[in-house]
Structure formats: C-alpha cells, structure tokens
Steps between C-alpha positions, in 0.01 A plus 500: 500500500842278418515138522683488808229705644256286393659164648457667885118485470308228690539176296137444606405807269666380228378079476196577272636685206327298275156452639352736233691337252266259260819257482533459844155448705528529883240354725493684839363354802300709782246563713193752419613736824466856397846708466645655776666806470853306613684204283317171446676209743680216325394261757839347548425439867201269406526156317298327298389799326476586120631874482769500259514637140609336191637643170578274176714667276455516155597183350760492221424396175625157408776436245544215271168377625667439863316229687587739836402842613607708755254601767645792712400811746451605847280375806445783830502266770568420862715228571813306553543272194300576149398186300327452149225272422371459133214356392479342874846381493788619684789619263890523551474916445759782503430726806662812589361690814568860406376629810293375856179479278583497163624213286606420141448164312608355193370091381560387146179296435465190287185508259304230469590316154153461397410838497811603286429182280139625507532901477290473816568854761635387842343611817778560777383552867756661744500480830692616765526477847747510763651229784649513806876402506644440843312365819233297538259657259836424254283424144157643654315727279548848586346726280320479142445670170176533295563254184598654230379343154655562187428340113795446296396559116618205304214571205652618198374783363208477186562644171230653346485701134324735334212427247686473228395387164482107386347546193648501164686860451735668246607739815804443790370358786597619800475306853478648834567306869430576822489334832250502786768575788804763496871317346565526159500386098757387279338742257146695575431476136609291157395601153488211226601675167410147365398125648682354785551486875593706759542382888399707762716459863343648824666506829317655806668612802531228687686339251236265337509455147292424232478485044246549284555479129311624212481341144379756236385283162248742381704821291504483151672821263482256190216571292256187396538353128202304322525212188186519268368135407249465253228200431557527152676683250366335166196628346153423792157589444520552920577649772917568546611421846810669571632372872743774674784319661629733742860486665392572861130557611358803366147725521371613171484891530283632168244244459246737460616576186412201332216504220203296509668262239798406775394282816761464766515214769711644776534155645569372211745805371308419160367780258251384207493648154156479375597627199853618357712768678743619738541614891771625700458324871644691775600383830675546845686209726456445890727763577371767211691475217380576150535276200266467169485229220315600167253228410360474091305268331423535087424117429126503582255393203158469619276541162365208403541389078173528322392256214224575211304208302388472109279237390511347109126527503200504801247352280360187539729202334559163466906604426772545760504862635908690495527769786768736520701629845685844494677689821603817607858387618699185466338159658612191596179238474491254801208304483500381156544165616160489666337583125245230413611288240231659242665830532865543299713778593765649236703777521656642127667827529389638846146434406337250738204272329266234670324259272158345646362206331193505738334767724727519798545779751834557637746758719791563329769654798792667416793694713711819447907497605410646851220195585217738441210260317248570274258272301230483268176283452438331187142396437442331139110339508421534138612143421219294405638150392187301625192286371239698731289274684182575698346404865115383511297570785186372502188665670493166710675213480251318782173293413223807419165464389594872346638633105949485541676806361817404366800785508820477337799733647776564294869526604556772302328747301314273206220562248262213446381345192217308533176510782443848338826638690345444853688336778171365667283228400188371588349092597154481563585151480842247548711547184884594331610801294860629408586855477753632245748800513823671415751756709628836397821399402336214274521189681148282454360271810195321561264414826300207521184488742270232655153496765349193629419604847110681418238244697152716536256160646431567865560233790295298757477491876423189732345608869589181748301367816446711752278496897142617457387389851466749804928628619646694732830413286665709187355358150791429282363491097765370227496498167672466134558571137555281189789616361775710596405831608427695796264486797450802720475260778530140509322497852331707687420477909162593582539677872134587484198455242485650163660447111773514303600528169766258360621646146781323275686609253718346236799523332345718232296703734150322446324530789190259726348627809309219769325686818519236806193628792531421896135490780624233707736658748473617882764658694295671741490354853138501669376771774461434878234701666535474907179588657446761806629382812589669887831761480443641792727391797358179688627237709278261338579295199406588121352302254584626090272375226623586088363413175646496102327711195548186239483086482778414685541311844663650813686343811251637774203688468561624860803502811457576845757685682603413895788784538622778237622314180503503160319199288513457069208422281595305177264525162524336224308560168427227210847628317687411816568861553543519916427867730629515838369768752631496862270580773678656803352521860677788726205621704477170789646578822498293809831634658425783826636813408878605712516812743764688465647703770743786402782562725410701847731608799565282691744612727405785798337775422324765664255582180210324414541209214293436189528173381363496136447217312370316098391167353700333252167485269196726416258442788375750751663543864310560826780807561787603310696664803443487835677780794670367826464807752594240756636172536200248361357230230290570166396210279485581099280284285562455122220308235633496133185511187437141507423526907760352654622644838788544714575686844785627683636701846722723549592526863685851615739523781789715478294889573652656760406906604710499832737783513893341678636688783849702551694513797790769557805423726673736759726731344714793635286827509806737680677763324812344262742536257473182371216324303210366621423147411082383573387148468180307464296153380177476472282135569401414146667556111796706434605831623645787223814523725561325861719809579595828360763749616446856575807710342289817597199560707153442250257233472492148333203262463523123584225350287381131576354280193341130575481300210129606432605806445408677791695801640600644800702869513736580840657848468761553713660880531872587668549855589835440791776490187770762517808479267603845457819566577696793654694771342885538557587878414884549416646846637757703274843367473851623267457395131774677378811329415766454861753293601311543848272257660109546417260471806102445387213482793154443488169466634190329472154607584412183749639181574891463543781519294831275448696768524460934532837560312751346311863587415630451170915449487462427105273526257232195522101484597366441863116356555338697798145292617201597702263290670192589640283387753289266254827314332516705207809531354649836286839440362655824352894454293748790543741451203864762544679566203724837586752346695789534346863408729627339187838695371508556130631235223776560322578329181776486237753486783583291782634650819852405544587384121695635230477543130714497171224760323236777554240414748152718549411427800066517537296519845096455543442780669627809702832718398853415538831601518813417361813531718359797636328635212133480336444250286218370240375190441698323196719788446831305374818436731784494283809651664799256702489497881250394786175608524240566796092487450297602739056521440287639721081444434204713584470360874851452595660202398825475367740264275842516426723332277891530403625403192838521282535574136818337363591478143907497509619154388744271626862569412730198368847473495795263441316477152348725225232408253581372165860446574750185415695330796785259442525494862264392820312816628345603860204671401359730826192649575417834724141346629194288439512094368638406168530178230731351257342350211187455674676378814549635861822691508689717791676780471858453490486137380772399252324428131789232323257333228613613117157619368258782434375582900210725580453667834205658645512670818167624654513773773242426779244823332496301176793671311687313296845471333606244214844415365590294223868402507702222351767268623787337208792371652535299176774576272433650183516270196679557210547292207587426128680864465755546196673802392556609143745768289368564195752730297491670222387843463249511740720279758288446847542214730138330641438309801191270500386298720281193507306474823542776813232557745258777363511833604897472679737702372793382267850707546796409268865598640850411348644248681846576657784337493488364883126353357319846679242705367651751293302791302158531434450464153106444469161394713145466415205353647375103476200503316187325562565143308826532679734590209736804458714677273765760526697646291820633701607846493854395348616205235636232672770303315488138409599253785426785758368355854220758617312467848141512476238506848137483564379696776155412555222717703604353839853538457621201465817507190627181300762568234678282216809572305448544132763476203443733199494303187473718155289446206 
C-alpha cells in the first residue's frame, strides 16, 4: 500500500502505533465488557468518563547534558480542546488535532536540577484529558486519558573490567570495559606495553556519561640486580655473613641447592659460610625476571693453635723450675700480663720460656691471625723451698682421768729422727716431749709437745632436804657435785614413789653415783560405795546412804530426794586426795500422765468413726480405740507406772446414714428437632449437674451427694429427638461447554424446597434447600462452570491501531481468520496495508479486531540531511509531528538561526525520519595570504595563506584589468588548522595582483587581492 493510501485510513486506527513499543508505554482505560463482534464505542457522547488512549513517544536522547527533554506522541480521544498535565500540573503544550479523535502533542520539559546535579532518573507522569470550549460547560472536563508514566534515565552508565592481573608481571597487560546498559566506549579494550594510565569514557543512550581510569604500576621487563656485602673479609675463625642487597624485591629460586655448610635467612636475604666456599644464588623479581649473584668466601680459619710444654727437671727441688712453650702456627700471647710475679716469661728466638721461682699453676692463652685460641696449662709443684713444720693433735685436749696420745702431722712428706720414727706418743701421766725431723728435699723442723689435762680422782655428791611426810604433791630431790663436772640430773620430780640414781661425772670422766628412795606419796583419791536403794518408779521420796573404803571424812553419809535430782558426795582421804560421785534420781513421778487424741472426722459422714487414742508416758489405757456407729460419748482413762491417772471423752456428733432426695422438673417429651434440655435439685448437698442437654435421644443420670457422703441416682431417658434431615436429589442438567442458558431442577424426598429449578445466565453456584416437617434443614450447592458467552482475547494487537513493524497477532482460544483467510495463532503479519481479524471459539463467540501495518517514513523537504545553507530554509513534512533541536516544530516553518539543526519527524505508526542540516550565512574568513615567485630553474609561484575556515575551498584567478576575476590559475582545499597552500598552475611575475576566494561548505565566498612578490 502507498503512503497516500495509507493517510485515508481511520485516524482512530492509527493513534497507538507505539503501544508495543518499550519506549513509549500506553495505559488504556476500559471496562471488563466482553467484545462484541462490532467496533468498541469511544464514548464521546458521555462525560466524565476515562476512555481515551495515550502514547509517549520515545524520548530523545539529551545533548550537551540538556537540562530539557522533549516529551511527545499521540492521545485517541473525544473532545473539543486537548490539554496536558505533568506531574499534576497543567502545561503550555503543542496540540495538533489530526483528526475528530486523534491528537498530537509536543511539551519540552524542565528537569529537576537536583536530579541532574544528583544523577538521580526522573519520573514524568502524563496526563491528558480534554475540555469543553464554548457554552456553558466552556473549561468543564470532557473526557480523560489513563496516565501515562514514564522514567527519564539520568544514571550514567557503570564501567566494569575484566579480571585482569595486578600483580607484578613481565607480560602486556591488557584491560577490557564494559557497561551494564546499551551506548558505547571510548575504547572496549587498552593494552599497557609498560606502566601508566589509560581513561576509559562511556556514554549510554540517553546521553549520560561517565570515566573510569586505570593506573597500571605493576609490569616490569627489567631483570632484578643484587650487591654482595660481606661481615668480614680479613681472616675470622667464624661464621661469614654475606647480606644480598637486591635492586628490587626478589624470590630466591635454587635454594635447595645449598649444602649443609650454607644457612640462608630469606628474611634476612643472608647466606652463612660455615666454612670456606662459594654459591651461585638465583632469583626472580615480582614480575618474573631472572637475575643471579655468585657469592664466595675463602677467609675462614677455624683450627685452633696448639702449644706443647718441657720441664728443666720434675724432681723434687729446692731450685727454680724453666718450662718451655712450642706451637703449631704463629701466636700472639695475650694474657701474659696476668702472670704471677714468680713466673718470668722470655722469648729468645721464637722459643717461648717461663721461669717459676715457686710452685705455681698457670694458663698460658694464646691466639692465631684468624682469632682462633688455644692454650696450655703449666703445672710446676716440685719446688720445695720450705722449713716443714708439723700439726699436733692430741688424743684429748679436755680434763681425762685416761693415758693422751700425742700425733704429729706433717705438712709434707718428712722422716723423723727421734721417738723411734713414730708420729704418736704416749702420757700415762701430764708431761712435754719434742719430736725431730727432716723433708725430702732436706729441709730439718722440729715439734714441741705438752699434757697437763690427765685428773683420774673421782668427785662427790651432796643430796639436799627433801618432804618425808604423807603428799598428794610431786617430790622434787636436788643435788650437787664438788667440782666441775657433770650431773645426769641436778633434780629430779618425784610424780609417784620410788628411787633414783643421781651420777656425776667430772672433767676427766671420774665418776660417783648417790640413789635418792620415795614411800611417802598418795595420789589416789578414796572410793565411795552407795548402798542399795528403790529404782523402781514411785511417787514417794528416796532416801541414798554411801560409804568410803579408807580414813578419810565425807560431806554426808546419806541425802534424801523430794523430786528427780541429782546430789554429790565429797571424800576426802588423809593426803587430801578428794572423789566425787553424783547420785541421780529419775524414777519419782507425781505428774498424771496426758491423753492424747489423734485426729478423727469431724465433719459429716455417713461411715462409722474410730477415734483412737495414746498417753504421752508408759502406763496402761482402759481402751486404745473406741468405734462411733452412731452419734454418742466414750470416756478413755490413762494411769502412767508410778499410778497416776487421767480421764477423758470424746463426744461424737457428725454420723449421718440418711440418703438426700432428687427432684426432676417438667421438660418437653414431644417429637423435635431441637435438643432437649432436663432440670433438677435435690433438698440436701450438691447435685453432679442441675441440668443436662439431650443432643440425641439416650439416658443420663442425675446423682445427688450430701456432705456425708450419701448418694442418690435419678436416670432420666429421652427417646422424642429427631434431627435427620431430608435428601434433595438433583436431576440431570448440560455440562458441556454453551453459550446457552443452563436450567437445573430438583427434588427432595419430604419437606419443601426453596426452589424446584434454577436458571443459570452465567457460570456461578445456586443453593437449593429442603425443609421438612421437623425443621431440618438440607442445603445442597450447584456450582456451573461451562458457560462460556465470553468472545475470544486477542493479544499483540489492538483493534483499530497501526504499526511501524511485524505484529503476530495471538488469541486464547478458537480459530481465526485473517481478511478472509485462515489464520494461526502468532503466525507473523509483516506486509503494508490494513488488516481484518476475526476468532470464532468452540461455542460461538466471536472477536474481531482491525489493525494497520505501516513502516514507510515521513518524507522531508525544503532541506536534505547533511547539507550547508547560507540561506533561511522552509523545511516541510508529508505527515505525523516533528522537532527542531529538541523543540516543537511545524511543517513549513522558516528555520533562520546559523547553526547545526536536527529534525525529527515522527509519522503517527511510529516511523521516523531525521535530518541533519546546517545554516552559515557568515562570510568566509580569509586571512594573512601572500603570494610568492620563486625563479630559477624550477620557477613556480605559491600562494599561502594564514588562517581560512577549514574545509572551504581556496580558488586563485588573475585579476583583470577592470579589478574582475580573470583565469583560474589554482584551488585547493582549507585544511583542518585552517592553513593552505597552492602552488598555481602558471608563474606569476613579480608585482602581479592575483584574486584569491574562499568558498566555504555553505556557499558563502570572501576574496582578497594579492600582489606577487618574488624571492
């Protein structure tokens, strides 16, 4: 179908192009009625109503971040007058009504400043209704559209990248973007060759935009270096420490290589030489890289010098004693200074000597060039320069009544001359001697020896005073010696009779022995006997009598007791030892014994009661229990062991055997539905229920209980209960799916019924009830579901719109046609022209909807795209709305303003046609140009020019006589600094005018004259 064609087709068909379109949601309004088989009403003849349709264009993407947008479309509507409200305020809008119900708009909208400050989307609402103009409804709401609700995207988009490395690396590293919306990228990937920065620019499509740079600081093609610093490099008897001083951090690679003599602290980067040698360390950097440093040590020394000694003699002498010190290597000697000064050290010729006037034992320490120490221990103890002298011990050096042995000891080795060569003599009595003797090496001493301490006359002992009369008290016996000695005890306490044997001792051991002997003491207290007297229990008093076993007195030969008691007899013998013995009395009792009762019922009771009862003492009771079979008095009596007596009733009167009586109220005994409630008391106690309701016929007991316990049963039995109810039968009806009304009856085998039949227009549930004669109640639901007067749905299309692309149109159910033919469900619709859909389901019912596929564009004139004006232009438009730069334009308008313009046009199905044209009325510039002859043999004449507009065209012409353009002698094109050369197709002589113009893409020309000059 053409264009033209297209345009005679009900505007009404065409005002929802775009409702598929996910740019442009449309909201339709209307009521659930099923489709008819004829064209939906508009409801222009109604007002108040909400019927029309609204479609939002697309909206353009803003430019420049533009603080407007244009909102723009079509509303199907009734009415005279078509006004805008956004956001719930009414807007100065561009209307066009392109036919009775259909309407274009066009509103540039302002966008709130915090949400472009804030990258925060917009949400527009749109809606539009329409207003009477003339009469007295003039301004009165006519007819409204759904709102429509659109969110303008002012989020710029987020830049995301790939996984790529940040660790150290020898490699390129390359970066890829993406964003998380469609638009685009500055670049979709960037690969660093080496360290730097790279920014990534995204723009999405409605314009926002948004940078994200990357900083790469981690690639590294150098490979790593390493310095070797040593502890020491002079001769050491240690370890070597040799510290690796890397250029960049590095990992050691081969450090399982090393030998048990090399330790290596990675921390540290240290490797220790136990011992000389050499090692090659290998190792990588961050990013890979190999490097090695060779690592040797050769000044280790770690065997020690060692020194051997020769004496001038080891025998025995009273000389000084030369010892000689040789080494295996070169010494130095450093502790010479701490040599005692009886020891001189000379060294003649490498040989080392020590001189030692006396014995002396010393450590001589020496040192090799690489620290390692050695030394040697000197003992010379063959000196013997000394008188030798001699200790005496004697056998006892105290007073001794015994011979004294008298030892010499020696300090050294001796032999003795005199006392027949024996170190030991013997005193028998106090005397002197002096022993003579010489030492090995010759020296002579002597040792003089005295005893005066042998006594062998024994001493004397002195016993004094002491009690010999009768004591209960410790004897204490002293005694003592004539001269200084021992006693074995100076005192001695006597805690009971017998002897003891005082012995002293003196100085020299002599000893005297005195025995002392003790009769006179008593410590035992005397013996009270208490003779027989009455234990047994008594309320009488008792008279005690006692007596003692030695001479003695006693505080009471005898005590007579009134009441239970305890009383003390004292003796007392001749030493003035005293006995006690307590007598205690428990067995006199004048007090009546207690009754006691133990607890009985005593509240009413219908069984006999026992009362039982005990005394609080032994005794004997007339009764222990006694049994109430009636109401009555018992008296118990109680007499305890020493005869007293008590008595005491019990008086019953609380038995009661009397059975209570029930009586039973009227209660309904005629046939019913309902329950049946009997009540009923009874004259004494409590009753287990005062009524009870029969649900059913059966029987229930009323039982009476008085507080003795007594019982009384009442059955009671209901047999006039019916509660069945009646049966509703429901006769055959249509369950298979109609349009048609479905008629159900029933019946019901007694009673009556609501209703016999029911008629069933849709699909829905009816309650039939029967009642019968009794009250009972039978409720039975009839639930229709195979009704079915609704048409088919059709979706994908609307009846009465048109599109801009392939539709496939679906239905729910039933077949179709399509303008005449059969058609499928979803089978695509992509041909030009107007379309007619008609579904029929299973029962009848049938939908039909027209449609229009459109996809031809607008066609513009008066302009054409990407074309320069120097003049104003009328741009015109066949159909649909259009903008200029994002603002409301008409067809035919006059566009003046010099700059780049864009117009969109927008045919009512959606299509749409853009032009991109420029206006320059400005005249070109042209600047700075000269003109130059250079001659010679390769003569040529170049024009140049400073500043022209870039991209214009530059034409050179002789100038004529009159001042006109003459021939064209050269042209090129302005490049893009704005600078041109040309070098003419002829030489031009000196002090030649030329004409040169600038033509630039809009056509506007500027020219200067130009005089040759040559060179």
């Amino acid at each position: 179908m053409k264009k033209k064609q297209l345009k005679k087709v009900s505007a009404a068909f065409l005002a929802g192009s775009l409702i598929f379109s996910p740019s442009a949601p449309t909201i339709l309004a209307a009521n659930n009625t099923p489709a008819k088989t004829e064209a939906a009403s508009t409801g222009r003849t109604e007002l108040n109503k909400v019927t029309g349709v609204t479609t939002l264009y697309a909206i353009p993407a803003r430019v420049d971040n533009a603080s407007t947008v244009l909102l723009s479309g079509t509303v199907v509507i009734d009415g005279p007058k078509l006004e805008l409200k956004v956001n719930g305020e009414i807007v100065k809008s561009e209307t066009t009504k392109v036919t009775d119900t259909l309407w274009t708009f066009q509103y540039v909208h302002m966008l709130n400043p915090d949400n472009l400050s804030n990258k925060k989307d917009e949400t527009i609402t749109l809606e539009a209704y329409t207003v009477y103009q003339n009469g007295k409804n003039a301004g009165a709401f006519h007819t409204g559209a759904a709102p429509v609700t659109k969110t303008i995207d002012l989020t710029p988009p987020d830049i995301t990248f790939n996984d790529y490395t940040k660790d150290w690396t020898n490699q390129n590293i390359t970066v890829s973007a993406s964003i998380n919306e469609k638009g685009t990228l500055n670049a979709e990937s960037y690969t660093f060759e080496e360290n730097g920065i790279f920014t990534f620019i995204a723009t999405d499509l409605a314009g926002n935009t948004s940078e994200r740079t990357v900083t790469i600081d981690k690639i590294d093609k150098i490979n790593p270096k390493a310095e070797i610093e040593y502890s020491t490099t002079s001769p050491i008897n240690t370890d070597v420490v040799a510290t690796i001083v890397p250029s960049e951090p590095i990992t050691f690679t081969n450090l399982d290589e090393l030998t048990e003599t090399l330790l290596f602290d990675v921390e540290a980067k240290t490797l220790t030489f136990i011992e000389n040698g050499s090692f090659e360390l290998k190792f990588v950097d961050r990013a890979g890289n190999p490097g090695s440093v060779s690592v040797s040590v050769e000044n280790i020394d770690k065997e020690a010098p060692v020194g051997s000694l020769t004496y001038s003699t080891t025998d025995w002498t009273n000389e000084d004693v030369t010892v000689t010190v040789e080494t295996t290597e070169p010494v130095e000697f450093n502790n010479l200074n701490t040599l005692p000064e009886t020891v001189i050290f000379e060294e003649v010729d490498g040989v080392y000597n020590l001189t030692f006037s006396e014995n002396e034992s010393v450590i001589l320490k020496f040192k090799d060039a690489a620290g390692n120490t050695g030394e040697v221990e000197i003992n010379v103890a063959n000196i013997d320069k000394v008188v030798p002298t001699a200790e005496v011990s004697y056998s006892t050096t105290g007073p001794t009544n015994q011979d004294v042995v008298v030892t010499i000891n020696p300090s050294e080795e001796i032999t003795i001359l005199n006392n027949e060569g024996s170190p030991s003599i013997t005193f028998t009595e106090n005397g002197d001697f002096e022993f003579l003797f010489v030492d090995k090496a010759g020296n002579t001493g002597t040792a003089k020896v005295s005893v005066q301490n042998i006594d062998k006359v024994a001493p004397k002992i002195t016993i004094s005073e002491y009690s010999t009369e009768w004591i209960n008290q410790d004897i204490t016996v002293t005694a003592s010696m004539d001269e200084e000695g021992t006693l074995n005890e100076e005192s001695y306490t006597f805690t009971e009779n017998g002897s003891f044997e005082f012995v002293a001792t003196d100085l020299a051991g002599n000893v005297t022995r005195h025995t002392v002997q003790i009769t006179n003491i008593d410590k035992e207290a005397p013996e009270i006997t208490v003779l027989p007297y009455n234990t047994d229990w008594t309320n009488q008093d008792i008279t005690v009598e006692v007596s003692m076993n030695e001479e003695g007195t006693l505080n009471e030969t005898s005590h007579t007791f009134t009441e239970n008691g305890t009383f003390t007899f004292i003796a007392t013998d001749r030493a003035g030892n005293v006995a006690e013995l307590p007598v205690t009395i428990s067995n006199i009792d004048k007090v009546a014994p207690e009754i006691i009762v133990e607890a009985y019922t005593t509240n009413p009771t219908n069984q006999d009661i026992t009362v039982r009862v005990s005394m609080n003492e032994p005794g004997t009771l007339n009764q222990e229990s006694y049994t109430f079979e009636e109401n009555g008095e018992f008296e118990f009596i109680a007499t305890d062991r020493a005869g007293n007596e008590t008595k005491k009733k019990i008086v019953i009167s609380n038995i009661d055997k009397v059975a209570p009586v029930i009586t039973v109220f009227t209660y309904n005994t005629s046939p019913t539905n309902q329950d049946v409630i009997v009540t009923a008391e009874t004259n004494e106690g409590t009753l287990n229920a005062r009524s009870h309701t029969f649900t059913e016929n059966g029987s229930f007991d009323f039982i009476a209980t008085d507080e003795a316990g007594n019982e009384t049963v009442e059955t009671i039995t209901i047999t006039n209960i019916d509660k069945t109810a009646p049966v509703i039968t429901i006769n055959p009806y249509n369950t298979n799916p109609t349009n048609q009304d479905v008629i159900v009856t029933v019946s019901t085998n007694e009673g009556s019924l609501n209703a016999t039949a029911h008629t069933f227009e849709t699909n829905g549930e009816y309650e039939f009830v029967a009642t019968d004669e009794a009250g009972n109640v039978t409720k039975v639901k009839v639930t229709i579901s195979n009704i079915d007067k609704t048409p088919p749905t059709v979706s994908n299309v609307i009846n009465g719109f048109a599109y801009n692309k392939n539709v496939a149109p679906t239905f729910n159910e039933g077949m179709a046609t399509l303008n005449g033919e059969a058609f499928t469900s979803g089978t695509t619709v992509s041909e030009e022209g107007s379309y007619t859909l008609v579904v029929t389901d299973a029962v009848g019912n049938e939908t039909t909807a027209t449609f229009t596929i459109d996809k031809t564009a607008p066609v513009v004139s008066g302009v054409a795209n990407n074309q320069y004006y120097n003049q104003d232009v009328k741009p015109i438009f066949n159909e649909g709305t259009a903008t200029l730069n994002g603002n409301t334009f008409l067809s035919g308008t006059v566009v003046s303003a010099e700059r780049t313009h864009t117009l969109v046009v927008r045919d009512i199905a959606g299509n749409e046609t853009i032009v991109t044209f420029t206006i320059d009325k400005t005249k070109a510039s042209l600047t700075n140009v000269t003109a130059t002859t250079i001659n010679g043999k390769d003569s040529s004449t170049t024009v140049s020019g400073g500043f022209a507009e870039p991209g214009a065209n530059i034409k050179v012409y002789l100038r004529n006589n009159n001042g006109t353009q003459g021939e064209q002698v050269g042209d090129t094109s302005v490049q893009q600094d704005g600078k041109f050369t040309i070098t003419l197709n002829r030489v031009i002589s000196n002090n030649t005018d030329i004409i040169v113009t600038v033509t630039d893409r809009a056509g506007n020309i500027s020219s200067v004259t130009v005089t040759v000059s040559n060179k």
